[in-house]
C-alpha positions as CSV (number, residue, x, y, z in Angstrom):
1,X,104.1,70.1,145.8
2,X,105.8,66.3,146.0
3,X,109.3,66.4,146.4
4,X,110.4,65.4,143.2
5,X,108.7,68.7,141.4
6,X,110.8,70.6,144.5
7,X,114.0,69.1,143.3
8,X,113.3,70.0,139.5
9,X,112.7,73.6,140.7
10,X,116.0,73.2,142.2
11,X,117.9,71.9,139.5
12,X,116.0,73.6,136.6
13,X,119.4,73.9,134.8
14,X,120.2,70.6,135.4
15,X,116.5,69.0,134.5
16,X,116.3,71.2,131.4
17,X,120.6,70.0,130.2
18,X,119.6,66.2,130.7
19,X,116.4,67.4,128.2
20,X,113.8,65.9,131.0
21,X,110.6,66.8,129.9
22,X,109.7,70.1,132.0
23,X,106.1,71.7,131.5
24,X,105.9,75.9,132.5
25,X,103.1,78.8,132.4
26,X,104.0,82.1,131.0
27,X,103.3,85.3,133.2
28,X,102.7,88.9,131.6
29,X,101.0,90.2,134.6
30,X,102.5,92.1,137.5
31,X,101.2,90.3,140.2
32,X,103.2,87.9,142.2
33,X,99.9,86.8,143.7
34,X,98.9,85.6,140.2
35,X,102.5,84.1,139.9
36,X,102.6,82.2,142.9
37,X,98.8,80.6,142.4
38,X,100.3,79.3,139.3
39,X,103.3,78.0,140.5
40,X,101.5,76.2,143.4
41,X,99.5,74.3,140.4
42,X,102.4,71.7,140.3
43,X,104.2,73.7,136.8
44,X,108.0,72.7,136.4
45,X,108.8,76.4,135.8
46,X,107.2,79.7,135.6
47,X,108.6,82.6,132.8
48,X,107.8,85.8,134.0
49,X,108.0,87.5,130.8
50,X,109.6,90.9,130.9
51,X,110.1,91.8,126.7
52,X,106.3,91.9,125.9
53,X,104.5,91.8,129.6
54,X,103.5,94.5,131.8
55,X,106.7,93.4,134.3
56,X,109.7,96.2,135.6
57,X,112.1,95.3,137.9
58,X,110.5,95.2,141.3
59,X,108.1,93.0,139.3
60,X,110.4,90.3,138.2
61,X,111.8,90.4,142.0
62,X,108.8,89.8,143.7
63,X,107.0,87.8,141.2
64,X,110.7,85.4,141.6
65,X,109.9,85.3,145.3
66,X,106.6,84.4,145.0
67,X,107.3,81.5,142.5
68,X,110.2,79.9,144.9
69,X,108.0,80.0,147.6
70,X,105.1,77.9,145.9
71,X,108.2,75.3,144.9
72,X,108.5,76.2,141.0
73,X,111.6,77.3,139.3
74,X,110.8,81.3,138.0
75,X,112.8,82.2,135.0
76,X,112.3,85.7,133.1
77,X,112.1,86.1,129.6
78,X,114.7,89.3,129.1
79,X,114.4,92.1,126.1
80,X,116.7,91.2,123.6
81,X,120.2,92.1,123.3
82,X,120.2,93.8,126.9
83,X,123.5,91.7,129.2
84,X,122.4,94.1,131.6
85,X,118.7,92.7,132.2
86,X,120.2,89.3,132.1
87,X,122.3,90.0,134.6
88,X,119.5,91.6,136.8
89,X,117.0,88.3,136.6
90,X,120.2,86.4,137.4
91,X,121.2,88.7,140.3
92,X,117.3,88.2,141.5
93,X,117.2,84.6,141.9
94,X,115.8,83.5,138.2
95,X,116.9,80.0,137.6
96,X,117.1,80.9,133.6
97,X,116.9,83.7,131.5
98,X,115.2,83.0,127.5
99,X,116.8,85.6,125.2
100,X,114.8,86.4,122.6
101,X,115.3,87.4,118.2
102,X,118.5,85.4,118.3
103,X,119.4,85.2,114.7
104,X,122.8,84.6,114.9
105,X,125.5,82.5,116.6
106,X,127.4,85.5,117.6
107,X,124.3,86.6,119.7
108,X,124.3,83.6,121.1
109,X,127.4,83.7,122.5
110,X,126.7,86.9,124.2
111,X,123.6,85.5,125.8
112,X,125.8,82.9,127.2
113,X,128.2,86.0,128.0
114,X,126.1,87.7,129.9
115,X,125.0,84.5,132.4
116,X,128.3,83.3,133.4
117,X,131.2,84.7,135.5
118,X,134.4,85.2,134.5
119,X,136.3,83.5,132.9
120,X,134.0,81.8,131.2
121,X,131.8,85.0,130.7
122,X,131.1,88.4,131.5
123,X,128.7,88.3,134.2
124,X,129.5,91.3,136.8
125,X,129.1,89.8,140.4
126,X,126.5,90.8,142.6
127,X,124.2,88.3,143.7
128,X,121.6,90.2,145.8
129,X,119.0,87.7,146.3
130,X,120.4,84.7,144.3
131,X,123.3,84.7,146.9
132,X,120.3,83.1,149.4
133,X,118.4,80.9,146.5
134,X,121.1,79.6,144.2
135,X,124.1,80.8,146.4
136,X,127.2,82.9,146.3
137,X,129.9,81.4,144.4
138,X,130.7,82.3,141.0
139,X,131.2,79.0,139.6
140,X,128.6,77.2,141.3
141,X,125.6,79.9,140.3
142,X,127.5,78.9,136.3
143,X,125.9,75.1,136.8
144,X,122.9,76.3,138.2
145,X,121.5,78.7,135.8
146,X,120.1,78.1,132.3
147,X,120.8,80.3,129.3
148,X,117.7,79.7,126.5
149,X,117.8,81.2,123.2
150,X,115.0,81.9,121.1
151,X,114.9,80.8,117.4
152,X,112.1,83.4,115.8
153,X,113.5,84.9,112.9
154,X,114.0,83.6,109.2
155,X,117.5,84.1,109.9
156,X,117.2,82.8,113.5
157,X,116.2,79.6,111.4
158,X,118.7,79.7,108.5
159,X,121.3,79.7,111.4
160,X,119.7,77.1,113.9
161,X,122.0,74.8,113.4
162,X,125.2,77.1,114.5
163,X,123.0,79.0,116.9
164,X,122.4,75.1,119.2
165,X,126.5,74.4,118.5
166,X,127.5,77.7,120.7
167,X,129.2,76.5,123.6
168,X,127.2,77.2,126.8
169,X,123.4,77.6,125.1
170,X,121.1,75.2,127.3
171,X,118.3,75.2,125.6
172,X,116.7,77.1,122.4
173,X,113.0,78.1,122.1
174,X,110.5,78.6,119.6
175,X,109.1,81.8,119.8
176,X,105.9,80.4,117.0
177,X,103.8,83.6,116.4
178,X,107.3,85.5,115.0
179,X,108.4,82.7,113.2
180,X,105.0,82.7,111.6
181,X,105.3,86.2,110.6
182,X,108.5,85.9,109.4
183,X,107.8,83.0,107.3
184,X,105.5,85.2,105.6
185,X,101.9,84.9,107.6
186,X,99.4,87.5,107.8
187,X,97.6,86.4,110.5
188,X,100.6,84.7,113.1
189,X,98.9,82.2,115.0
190,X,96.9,81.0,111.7
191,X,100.7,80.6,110.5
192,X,101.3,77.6,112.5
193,X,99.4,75.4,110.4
194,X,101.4,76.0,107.9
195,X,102.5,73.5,106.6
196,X,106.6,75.1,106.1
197,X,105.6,76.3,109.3
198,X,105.9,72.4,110.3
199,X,109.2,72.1,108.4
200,X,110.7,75.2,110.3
201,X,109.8,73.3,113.8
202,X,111.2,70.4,112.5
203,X,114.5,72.4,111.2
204,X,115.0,73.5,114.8
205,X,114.2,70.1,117.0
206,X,116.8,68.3,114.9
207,X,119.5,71.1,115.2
208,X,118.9,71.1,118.8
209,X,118.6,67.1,119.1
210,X,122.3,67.2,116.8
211,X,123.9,69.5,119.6
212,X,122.5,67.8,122.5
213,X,120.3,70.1,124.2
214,X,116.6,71.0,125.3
215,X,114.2,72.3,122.6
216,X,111.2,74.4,123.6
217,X,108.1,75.4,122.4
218,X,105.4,77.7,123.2
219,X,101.6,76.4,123.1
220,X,98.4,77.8,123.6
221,X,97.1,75.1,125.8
222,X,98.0,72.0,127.2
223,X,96.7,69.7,124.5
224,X,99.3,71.5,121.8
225,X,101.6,71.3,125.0
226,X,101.0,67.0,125.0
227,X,101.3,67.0,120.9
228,X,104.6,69.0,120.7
229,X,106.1,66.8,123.7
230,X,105.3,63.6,122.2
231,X,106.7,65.4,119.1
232,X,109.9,65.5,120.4
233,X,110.2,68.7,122.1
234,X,111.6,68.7,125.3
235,X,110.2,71.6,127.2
236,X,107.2,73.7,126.7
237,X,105.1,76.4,128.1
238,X,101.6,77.0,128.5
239,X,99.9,80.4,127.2
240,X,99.5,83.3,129.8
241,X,97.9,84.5,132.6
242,X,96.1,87.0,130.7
243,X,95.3,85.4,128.3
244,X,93.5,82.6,130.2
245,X,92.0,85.0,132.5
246,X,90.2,86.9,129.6
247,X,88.7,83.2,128.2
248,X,87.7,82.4,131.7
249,X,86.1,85.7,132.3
250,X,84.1,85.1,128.8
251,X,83.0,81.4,129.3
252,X,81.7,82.4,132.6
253,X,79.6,85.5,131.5
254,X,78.2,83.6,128.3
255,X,77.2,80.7,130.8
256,X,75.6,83.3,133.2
257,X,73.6,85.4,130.1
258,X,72.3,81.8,129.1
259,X,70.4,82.0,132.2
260,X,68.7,85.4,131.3
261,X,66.4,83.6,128.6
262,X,66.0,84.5,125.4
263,X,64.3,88.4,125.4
264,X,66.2,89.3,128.7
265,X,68.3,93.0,128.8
């Protein structure tokens, strides 16, 4: 990986405050082998994601390790509401947490909270591996780590604006197939083309661009990843593992059953 992706990894917190544009893959698997493959690819950052994937603890810890050693910065997408998984990531080397169903500024807040030390938050101290990666001292790990809020909810969006302002939120993220639902979608990736869909995206790039920090998005492949960075938004990240596995595994067996002919079993 060139040295200049290294440093990023190093300074995600940093890279994502000064809104650099920063380009991740989203991991739902439990396999660090998986993790690290991807990480290796050249990706800014790598979310293992630990609300809707198939991650526990030991997971996140190895999948982490696996991610620093290919040079990428690993963050974990926490459930939401829980200090105590934020602190866990933290306390295993992630480099940023993204909180999800933030609706209100108050939640906010206790994101922010629960990722820094006292006094400026609430963070109990116990670095176990990000004493080695991000090291040991309380105000130091503070700069070093990011605290990302997701914007998914109809109130999430009412309150965007207040939501950016909190003191100490890096960066907030769209979660799209929730906000889709919640803005009344039956079907909640056919939702993004909506077009208040479009008005809701724009709602939340502006608050965030107002208050000064990153705006991300989730995509489901690197051309929505180009649009929506040209767009404005400063960060995004690419599909799954899963997810991409499953198309690959399909493209490959309909090329393959091509070859059968026509009449074949």
């Amino acid at each position: 990986m060139p040295a200049a992706d290294i440093m990023i990894a190093m300074h995600f917190a940093a890279a994502l405050r000064s809104r650099q544009a920063l380009i991740g893959y989203w991991v739902t698997s439990d396999s660090p082998a998986i993790a690290e493959r991807l990480a290796s690819v050249g990706y800014d950052y790598i979310c293992l994601d630990v609300q809707h994937g198939l991650l526990d603890y030991p997971g996140v810890l190895h999948g982490l390790t696996a991610v620093a050693a290919a040079g990428a910065a690993g963050i974990v997408r926490v459930p939401p509401g829980d200090p105590a998984w934020i602190g866990r990531a933290l306390d295993a080397g992630a480099r940023g947490v993204i909180v999800p169903l933030v609706s209100i500024a108050g939640q906010a807040a206790a994101a922010v909270a629960a990722c820094r030390y006292p006094p400026a938050g609430q963070r109990s101290y116990g670095p176990v591996r990000s004493a080695l990666t991000i090291g040991p001292a309380p105000r130091a790990a503070d700069d070093q780590v990011a605290c990302i809020v997701m914007i998914e909810t109809s109130e999430g969006l009412r309150n965007a604006a207040a939501i950016c302002a909190v003191p100490g939120v890096d960066a907030v993220y769209v979660g799209p197939s929730d906000l889709s639902i919640a803005l009344g979608a039956d079907d909640p990736v056919a939702g993004w083309a909506r077009p208040e869909f479009a008005r809701a995206l724009g709602d939340i790039r502006s608050a965030a661009q107002a208050a000064g920090i990153g705006c991300g998005m989730h995509c489901n492949d690197g051309d929505a990843g180009a649009r929506f960075l040209a767009d404005g938004f400063t960060f995004v990240s690419i599909s799954s593992d899963l997810t991409h596995i499953q198309a690959a595994g399909r493209e490959h067996l309909a090329r393959a059953r091509a070859g059968r002919g026509p009449g074949a079993a």
